[in-house]
Structure formats: structure tokens, C-alpha cells
C-alpha positions in Angstrom: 3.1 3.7 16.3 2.3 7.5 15.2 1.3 5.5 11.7 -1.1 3.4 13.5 -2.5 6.3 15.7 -3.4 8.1 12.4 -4.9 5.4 10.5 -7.3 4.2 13.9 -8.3 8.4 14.4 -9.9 8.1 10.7 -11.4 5.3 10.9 -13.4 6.9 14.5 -14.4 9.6 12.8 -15.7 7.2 9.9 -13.6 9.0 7.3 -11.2 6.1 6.3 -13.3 4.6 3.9 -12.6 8.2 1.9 -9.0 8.3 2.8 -6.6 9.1 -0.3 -3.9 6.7 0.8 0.0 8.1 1.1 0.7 10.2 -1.8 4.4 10.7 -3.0 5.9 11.9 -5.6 5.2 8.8 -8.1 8.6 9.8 -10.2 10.7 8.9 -7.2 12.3 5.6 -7.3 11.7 4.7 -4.0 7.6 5.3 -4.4 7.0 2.3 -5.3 8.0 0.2 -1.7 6.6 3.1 0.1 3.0 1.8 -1.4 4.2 -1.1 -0.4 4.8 -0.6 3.0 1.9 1.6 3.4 -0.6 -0.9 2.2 1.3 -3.7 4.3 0.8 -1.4 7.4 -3.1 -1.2 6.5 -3.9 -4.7 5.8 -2.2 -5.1 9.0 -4.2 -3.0 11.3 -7.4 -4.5 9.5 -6.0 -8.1 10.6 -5.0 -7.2 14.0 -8.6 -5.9 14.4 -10.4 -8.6 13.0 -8.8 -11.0 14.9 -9.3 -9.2 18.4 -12.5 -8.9 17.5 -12.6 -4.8 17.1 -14.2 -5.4 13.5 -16.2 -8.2 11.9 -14.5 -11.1 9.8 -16.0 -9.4 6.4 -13.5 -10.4 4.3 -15.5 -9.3 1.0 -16.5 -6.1 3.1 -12.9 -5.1 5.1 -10.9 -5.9 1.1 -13.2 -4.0 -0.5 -12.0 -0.3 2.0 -8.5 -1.4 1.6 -8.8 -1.8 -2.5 -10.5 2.1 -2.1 -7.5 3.3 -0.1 -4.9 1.5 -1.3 -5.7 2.6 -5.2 -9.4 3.7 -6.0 -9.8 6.8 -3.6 -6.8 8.6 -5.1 -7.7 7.5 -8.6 -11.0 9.0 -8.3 -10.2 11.8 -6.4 -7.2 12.8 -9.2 -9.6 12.0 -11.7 -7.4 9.2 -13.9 
């Protein structure tokens, strides 16, 4: 759970919504299902949260921050 730790000690400090996602090397064969996985683990957390109650049932809101760290933070931040 060291993943989920990590991802719940950004979002405290109010910084996930500017979190890069996982970088890898983007070469590597095996990046892709890491991504995967990754953004799996996220959309997760989110649901688990939203359902307990811990965050509000925003859909429009809670897909937008996943869209920004699963793709648009790093493509900004890279500057493609």
C-alpha cells in the first residue's frame, strides 16, 4: 500500500492536482502497462474515496484531476 500512501500524502498537501504522473522511460516495452496500471491504481483511490464519502461524487470535477495526471500535467510540464 506504499503506492497508495504516496498518492493520499499529495493530495493533503493539495499538490495532486499538479502531480506529473509515473514517468518511465517511454522506449521500454513494458511502459505502456505500467501507465496502465498506474492510472488503474488512481481511478481506484478516487472511487474508493468517493464512495466512503472522503470526496464528493463530482464526476465532471474528480475526471477532470485524473485526465491532468494521468496525461496533461506531464505534457505540459515537458512542453509537447
Amino acid at each position: 500500500m506504499e503506492w497508495k500512501n504516496k498518492i493520499n500524502a499529495l493530495s493533503n498537501m493539495g499538490l495532486l492536482s499538479q502531480f506529473v504522473g509515473m514517468l518511465t522511460d517511454s522506449r521500454s516495452f513494458l511502459s505502456f502497462p505500467r501507465h496502465e496500471y498506474f492510472r488503474r491504481l488512481l481511478c481506484n483511490i478516487f472511487g474508493n474515496d468517493i464512495e466512503k464519502g472522503l470526496l464528493p461524487n463530482d464526476i465532471p470535477w474528480i475526471g477532470k484531476l485524473i485526465q491532468d495526471v494521468s496525461y496533461y500535467n506531464a505534457k505540459s510540464y515537458f512542453g509537447f
